[in-house]
Structures are given as C-alpha cells and as structure tokens.
N, C-alpha and C positions, 0 to 999 in steps of 0.2 A: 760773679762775673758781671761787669758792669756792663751799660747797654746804654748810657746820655748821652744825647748827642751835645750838647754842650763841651764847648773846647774846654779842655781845663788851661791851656794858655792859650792864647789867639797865634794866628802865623801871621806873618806879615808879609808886605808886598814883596820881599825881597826872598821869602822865601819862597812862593810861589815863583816868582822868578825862576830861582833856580833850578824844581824842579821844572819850570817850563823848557830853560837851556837842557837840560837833564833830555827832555823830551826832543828835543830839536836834535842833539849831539845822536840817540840812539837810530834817531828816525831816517838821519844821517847813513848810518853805519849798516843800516838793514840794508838799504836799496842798493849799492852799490856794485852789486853783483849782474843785477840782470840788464842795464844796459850798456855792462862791458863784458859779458860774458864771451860775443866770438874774441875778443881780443884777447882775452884767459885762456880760450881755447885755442888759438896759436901761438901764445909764447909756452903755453903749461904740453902743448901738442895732446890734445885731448881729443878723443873720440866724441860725437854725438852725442852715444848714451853718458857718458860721462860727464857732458856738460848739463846733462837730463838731471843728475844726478845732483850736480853741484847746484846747483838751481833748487832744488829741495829741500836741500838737507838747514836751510835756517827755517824756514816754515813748518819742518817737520818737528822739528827742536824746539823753535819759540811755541808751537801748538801745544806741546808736553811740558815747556816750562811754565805755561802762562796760569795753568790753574794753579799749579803746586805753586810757585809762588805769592800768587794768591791767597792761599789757605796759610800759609807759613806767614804771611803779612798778618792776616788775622790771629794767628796761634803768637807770634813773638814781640808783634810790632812791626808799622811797615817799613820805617829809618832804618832799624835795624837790620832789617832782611834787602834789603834794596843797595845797601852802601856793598855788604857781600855779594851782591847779582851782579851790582856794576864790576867790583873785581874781576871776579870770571868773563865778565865783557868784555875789560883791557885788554887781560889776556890772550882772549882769542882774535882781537885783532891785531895784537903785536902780533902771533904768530901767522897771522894772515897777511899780515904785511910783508914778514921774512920767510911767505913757505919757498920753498925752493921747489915742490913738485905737487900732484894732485892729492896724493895722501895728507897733506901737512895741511895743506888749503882747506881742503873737508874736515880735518880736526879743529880748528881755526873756527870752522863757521860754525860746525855746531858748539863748542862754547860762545862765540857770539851770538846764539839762538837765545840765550839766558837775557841778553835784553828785552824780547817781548814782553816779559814778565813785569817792565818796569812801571806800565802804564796802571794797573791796580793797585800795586804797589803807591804809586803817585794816589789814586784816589783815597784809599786807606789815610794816608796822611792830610788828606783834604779835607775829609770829611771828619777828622778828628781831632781837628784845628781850627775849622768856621763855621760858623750857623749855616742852617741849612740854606737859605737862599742865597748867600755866596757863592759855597760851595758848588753852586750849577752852574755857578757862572765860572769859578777856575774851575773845575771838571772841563766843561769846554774849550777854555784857554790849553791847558796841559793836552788833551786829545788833538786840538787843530794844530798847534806848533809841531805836537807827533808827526802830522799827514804833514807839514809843510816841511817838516824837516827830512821826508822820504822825499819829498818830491825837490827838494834842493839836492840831495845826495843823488839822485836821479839826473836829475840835469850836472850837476860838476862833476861827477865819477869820469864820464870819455875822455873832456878837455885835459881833467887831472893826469889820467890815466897815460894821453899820448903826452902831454905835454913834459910830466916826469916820468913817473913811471908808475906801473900798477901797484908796486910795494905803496906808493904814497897815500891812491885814492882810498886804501884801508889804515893808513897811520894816522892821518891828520882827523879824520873822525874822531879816531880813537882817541888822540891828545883832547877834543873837545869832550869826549865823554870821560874821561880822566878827570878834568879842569869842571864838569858840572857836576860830579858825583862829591868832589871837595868841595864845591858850595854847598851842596843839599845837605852833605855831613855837618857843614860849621852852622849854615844857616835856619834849621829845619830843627824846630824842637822836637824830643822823642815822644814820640806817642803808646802809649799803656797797650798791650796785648789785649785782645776782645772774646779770648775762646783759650781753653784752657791750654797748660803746656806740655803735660804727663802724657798726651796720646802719643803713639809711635808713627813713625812713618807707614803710611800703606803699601808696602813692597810690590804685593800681587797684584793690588791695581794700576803702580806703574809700570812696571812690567809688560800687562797686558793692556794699556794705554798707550804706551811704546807702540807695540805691535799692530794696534790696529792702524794707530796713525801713518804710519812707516806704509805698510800693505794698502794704506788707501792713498796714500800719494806715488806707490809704483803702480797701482791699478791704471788711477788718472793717467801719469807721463808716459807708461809703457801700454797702454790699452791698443793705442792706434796700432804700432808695432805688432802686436800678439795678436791682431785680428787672423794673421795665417796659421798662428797657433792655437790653435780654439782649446785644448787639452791646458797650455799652460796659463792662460789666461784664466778658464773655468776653475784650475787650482789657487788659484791668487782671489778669485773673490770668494771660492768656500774658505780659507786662511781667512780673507776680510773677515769672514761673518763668526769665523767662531773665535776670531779675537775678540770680534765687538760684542759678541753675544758672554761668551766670558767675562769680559771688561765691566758689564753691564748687572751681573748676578755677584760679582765680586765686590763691588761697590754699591750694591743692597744690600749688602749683606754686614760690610767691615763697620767696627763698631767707629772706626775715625776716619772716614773716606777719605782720600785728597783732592778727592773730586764728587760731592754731594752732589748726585743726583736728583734728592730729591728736590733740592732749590728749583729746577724744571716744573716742576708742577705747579710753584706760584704763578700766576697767569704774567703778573711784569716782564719776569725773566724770563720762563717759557717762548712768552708771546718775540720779547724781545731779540731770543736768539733766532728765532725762525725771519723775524724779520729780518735781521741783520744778513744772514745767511743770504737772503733772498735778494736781497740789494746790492749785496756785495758781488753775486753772480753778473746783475747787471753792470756794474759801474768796472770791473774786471775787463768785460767785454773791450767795451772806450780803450781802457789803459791799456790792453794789449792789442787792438787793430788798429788806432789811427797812428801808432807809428809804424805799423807796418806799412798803411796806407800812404803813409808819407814818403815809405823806403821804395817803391814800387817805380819801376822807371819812364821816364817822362814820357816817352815815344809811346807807353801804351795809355793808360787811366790815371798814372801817379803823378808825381811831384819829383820824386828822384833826388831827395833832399837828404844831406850827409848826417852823420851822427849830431855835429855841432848847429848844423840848421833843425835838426829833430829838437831838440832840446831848447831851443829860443821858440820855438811854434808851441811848444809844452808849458811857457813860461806864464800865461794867463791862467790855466787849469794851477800849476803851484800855488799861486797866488788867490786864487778863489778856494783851494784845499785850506789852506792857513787860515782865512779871515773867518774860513765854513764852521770853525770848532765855537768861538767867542759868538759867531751870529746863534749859533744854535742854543747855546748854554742861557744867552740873555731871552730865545724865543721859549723856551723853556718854561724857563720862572716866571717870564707873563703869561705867556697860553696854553703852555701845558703841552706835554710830547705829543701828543695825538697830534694837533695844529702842526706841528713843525713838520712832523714825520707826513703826514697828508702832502705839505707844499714841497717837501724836500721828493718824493718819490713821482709826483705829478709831472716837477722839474725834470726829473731823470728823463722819464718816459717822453718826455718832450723831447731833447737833448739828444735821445737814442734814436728816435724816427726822427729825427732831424737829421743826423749823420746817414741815416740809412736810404733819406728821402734828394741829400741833395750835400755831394763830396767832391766837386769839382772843383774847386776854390780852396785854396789854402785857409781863410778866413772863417771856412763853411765847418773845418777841423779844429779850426780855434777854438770858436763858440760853440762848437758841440762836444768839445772836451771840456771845455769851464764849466760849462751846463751840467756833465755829470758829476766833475769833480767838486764843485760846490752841493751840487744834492747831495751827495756821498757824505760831507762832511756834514750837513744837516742832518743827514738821517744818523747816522753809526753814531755821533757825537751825543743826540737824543736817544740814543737805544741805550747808548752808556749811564749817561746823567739819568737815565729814568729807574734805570736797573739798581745801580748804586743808591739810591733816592729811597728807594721801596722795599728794599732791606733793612733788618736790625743793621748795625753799627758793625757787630761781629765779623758779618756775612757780607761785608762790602768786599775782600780780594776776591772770596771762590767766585761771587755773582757776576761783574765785573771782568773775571777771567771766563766765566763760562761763554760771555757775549766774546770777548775778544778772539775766544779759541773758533769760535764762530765763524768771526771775519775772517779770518786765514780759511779756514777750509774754505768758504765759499770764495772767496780768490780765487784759492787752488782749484775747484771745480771749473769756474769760469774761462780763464787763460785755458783749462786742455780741455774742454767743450769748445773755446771760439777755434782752438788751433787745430783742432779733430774738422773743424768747417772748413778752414782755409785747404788744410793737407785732402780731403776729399773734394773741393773745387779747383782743385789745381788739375790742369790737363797734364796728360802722359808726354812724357818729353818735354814738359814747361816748369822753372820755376817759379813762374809765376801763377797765383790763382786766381781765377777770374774774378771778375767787378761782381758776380751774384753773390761771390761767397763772403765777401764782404757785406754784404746787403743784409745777406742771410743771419749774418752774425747781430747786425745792430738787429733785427728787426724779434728775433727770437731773445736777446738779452731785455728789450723795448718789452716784449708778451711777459718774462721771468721777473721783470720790475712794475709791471701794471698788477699782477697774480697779487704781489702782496698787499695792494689795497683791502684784498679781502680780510686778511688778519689786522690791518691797521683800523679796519671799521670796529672790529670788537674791543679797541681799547677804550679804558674812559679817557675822559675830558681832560683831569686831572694828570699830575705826575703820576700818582701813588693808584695801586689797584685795589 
C-alpha cells in the first residue's frame, strides 16, 4: 500500500473547479430546508413535531454518512466513491422535489443526507493530485464554496419557494449537482485506493452508529418537550448511552472499523474535533438568533422583517462564509493552523458580545453575523486543512470525516441549546421572548467560543503535530 504524497498526475485548475461547483451545488441542496420549513409545514399540513423531525433527518444522515464515505474514499478511491454518492444525491432530490406528502419528503432527505459525505471525498482527491502546499490552499477553496453555497441555498430557497413553487427550491440544486458531478467525472483524474480492499463492511458499528446519532438528535429536538416527562426522556438518554457506549467497544474492537477511533488519539485530529465542536456551538448560536431577532416585531425590540428582507440582511455573513475557506487555506500555509484558528475564534468572540452588547440597529446584526460567519470559516476551514495535512495519505476521508461529523453535531447541539433559551425566556401567554433571552443566548455561545482557546493553546505552531 502506498503512502506518497506525490500526485502521480497533477489536477488542474479546471478540475478543482469542478469539484468546487460540486461543493457549491451540494452546499445548495443541504440548506434549503430550514428556512422554508413553516412553508412545508403548511402545504405538507405538518404537525410541529414533524417539522422537528424533518429538520433532522439530513444532519442525522449526513452525520452517518460522512465517515463511511470517508473510509470508502480511502478503501476505493475517492472519484470513484463520490460520482456514486452524488447519484443517490440526485436521487433524493428528485424525490424531494415530486414528494407529494411527509413520508416521501423524509425519504428524499435522508438520501440527500449522502451529500455530506462529498467534502472528504473532495479532499481525498486533493490531496492525491497536488503537493502539499496547494493542496491547503484548494482544501480551503472546496470547504468555503461548501459554506457559501449553504448560505446561497439559504437565502434563494423562500423567494424560490413562493415564487414557483417548493417542488423547484429542491430540483434546480439538484440539476446543479447533477451538472457538477459530470464535470468532477470527465475532469477529475482517478486517484489509486490508499488502504486495502478485501475488508468488509462494519455492519455493527453502523448500526450502532445509526442509533446513537438518531437517539442524540431526538434528545436535542424532543428534550424541551419531555421536560414534563422525566421517565421518558431519562429512557432516551440511557438508549443514548448504551448506543454510544456499544458503538464505542464495537469499533475497538472490529478488525476494519468504518469509523477508527483510534485516529482521536492523534492530538491533530483529537484536538481538532473538540475544537470544531466548540465553535461550531458558538457560530450555531449567530445563525439561529439573529434571524429570529430580525423576525420579532417592530412595536416591541425587533425589526419585524419578512422572510425576503431576512435574507438580504444575511447577504454580507454568505459572502464573508465564501471568501472565509480561501482566506484560511492561504493563512494556513504561511502561519500555520494555530495563527488562524487564535484570530478566527478571537473574531467570533468579538462578533458574539457584540450582538449581545448592542442589537438595536439592523447594521449591528449585519456585522455581527459577518464577524461569526467569517470566523467560522476560518476556524472549521483550518481544523480541516490541518487534519487532512497530518494524516498518512490513506487516512485523509476517515480524519476529515471524523472533523466534519463534528460540525454537525455541534450545530445540532447549538440551535436546540439557543432555542431551549428562547422557549424558557418567552413569558406565559407571549410569543414572543424576551430581549434577555436573546442576550443570554449570544453571551453563553461568546463563553462556549472563548473555552476553546484553551485547547487552541496546546496546539503547535506548525500545521503538522
């Protein structure tokens, strides 16, 4: 098994390209859900919890897909395994485009959950096509296009949505992600398998990988609810713990994990996932309060701004997401992840007592969503590039995948920890919640992003550990 990092062809600009389009199309196709979600829930006539649900079920999916195809990129090849992911991608947004009811829609998304998966896959290819100091720099490219192409599907999903109709805001992605997986195929030389092919699949550790993830995103969304249940809530996190504690002895144990644990122990990746987590908590916070704070109506503390005014006030945080992948990748290769990730979580922490210190001013929500959304993309972009970096060759999708399974949990933490703040600061008979719980929110995600300077001190100087 070979292990050079030497390209044996070089990629070219055009093929970076394409998986960058590749990255912009998927990053498209992810977001589109949550800021048309009431709109699904009145034409699909969807209950609450059901919108709880729908709202999950890609995060839960792309979380369980993103190692495995990881490891499969290192086991086969990552062209190979990635031109297959995008298929089942199509797919699930054709069907999401024609479901006619909530059952169709939920199948729909968790096949387009198998997009997460695309982003290591994409480094795999990167990294086994350019010398090393390129490679950090498109690592960065292909990661910030990702975040800007969430946050373009983010802002054009509503206008799409009422303007045609919600069949569209999930087909026209999908024709984009169709049309960039044929370039990545024509333009994207194959890259050799890095780890052997004879192992089998690990059944029992997806299985019980499955289950915990699944049991830890109804904990999150259903927690607040089941506080008057205290019997079935305390059953759902002992289910948590003996998935994960299962999940965890299983994949010590299996002679071909799908998800190597031990890769944790190397301090890069270790370090890197705990950071990512931890930032991701913070920057979370931002993306789900200041549109609420924007939705809140005028007469009280808000702004009272429609979906389409929400979405132009968002348009400087896209645009600082986008440029945040390339700034980082390039700050990278000069100074080394430590430097980046130091100014990128400083920024945050800035950014987040900023919103918390002063929300009166539409402009005050501007820049303190660019502020996190640019640190965001400095930090995640460096936790990737550094992870990837510090790895054998082999071991670039599992490591890679294990940071990205990262980001989403800590997402998903974030959003139902700010929204467990809002729902307990909302007064009895009000739907609205008061101006502290807002406060509360920035100022406790502000403390959960300063915390992780403590692990960023322990890193070296360097890329590599």
């Amino acid at each position: 098994m070979t292990t050079t990092h030497a390209p044996a062809r070089p990629i070219g600009k055009a093929a970076v390209g394409a998986l960058g389009a590749l990255a912009v199309a998927t990053g498209a196709l992810e977001s589109v859900v949550t800021p048309t979600l009431p709109l699904l829930q009145r034409e699909l006539d969807m209950s609450p919890a059901e919108g709880a649900l729908l709202s999950i079920v890609l995060l839960v999916t792309g979380a369980l897909i993103t190692p495995i195809a990881g490891t499969l990129g290192d086991r086969y090849g990552g062209k190979r395994v990635v031109v297959r992911l995008m298929a089942v991608v199509c797919a699930g947004g054709l069907v999401s485009a024609l479901a006619p009811n909530l059952p169709v829609l939920v199948l729909g998304q968790v096949l387009q959950g198998a997009m997460v998966g695309a982003l290591p896959l994409s480094f795999i290819l990167v990294r086994a096509h350019l010398p090393a100091g390129e490679s950090k720099v498109a690592i960065g490219v292909v990661s910030g296009l990702f975040v800007g192409g969430a946050m373009a599907g983010t802002l054009a999903a509503g206008p799409v949505a009422e303007g045609l109709s919600r069949r569209w805001m999930f087909a026209l992605p999908t024709f984009a992600v169709t049309g960039a997986t044929v370039l990545v195929h024509r333009l994207t030389p194959h890259d050799p398998p890095r780890r052997p092919q004879g192992a089998g699949i690990d059944w029992p550790g997806l299985v019980l990988l499955s289950g915990t993830l699944v049991t830890l995103m109804l904990v999150l969304g259903l927690g607040a609810d089941l506080v008057t249940q205290p019997l079935v809530l305390l059953g759902l996190v002992v289910l948590l713990a003996a998935f994960g504690t299962g999940w965890v002895a299983v994949e010590r144990r299996a002679a071909s994990p799908m998800v190597d644990l031990r890769m944790l122990t190397r301090p890069a990746v270790g370090k890197s996932c705990v950071l990512t987590f931890l930032i991701c908590v913070g920057t979370s916070a931002a993306t789900y309060l200041v549109p609420q704070l924007f939705a809140v109506p005028a007469d009280t503390y808000g702004f009272g701004a429609s979906a389409t005014a929400i979405g132009f006030f968002l348009l400087p945080g896209a645009l600082a997401a986008s440029v945040a992948g390339p700034i980082s990748g390039i700050g990278v290769r000069r100074l080394g992840s430590r430097a980046v990730v130091t100014a990128g979580v400083l920024l945050m922490a800035v950014g987040l007592l900023g919103l918390a210190a002063a929300h009166t001013e539409i402009w005050h929500l501007v820049l303190g969503k660019a502020l996190v959304a640019l640190a965001n993309g400095l930090c995640v972009t460096a936790m990737v590039t550094r992870t990837a970096t510090s790895v054998d060759l082999g071991d670039t999708g599992i490591a890679t995948g294990l940071v990205l399974v990262t980001r989403v949990i800590g997402f998903a933490v974030g959003v139902q920890v700010t929204g467990a703040i809002l729902t307990a600061g909302t007064p009895s008979g009000s739907k609205i919640p008061a101006e502290s719980a807002f406060v509360a929110g920035f100022v406790l995600a502000a403390a959960v992003t300063v915390l992780s300077l403590l692990v960023v001190r322990t890193m070296s100087k360097g890329v590599k550990e």
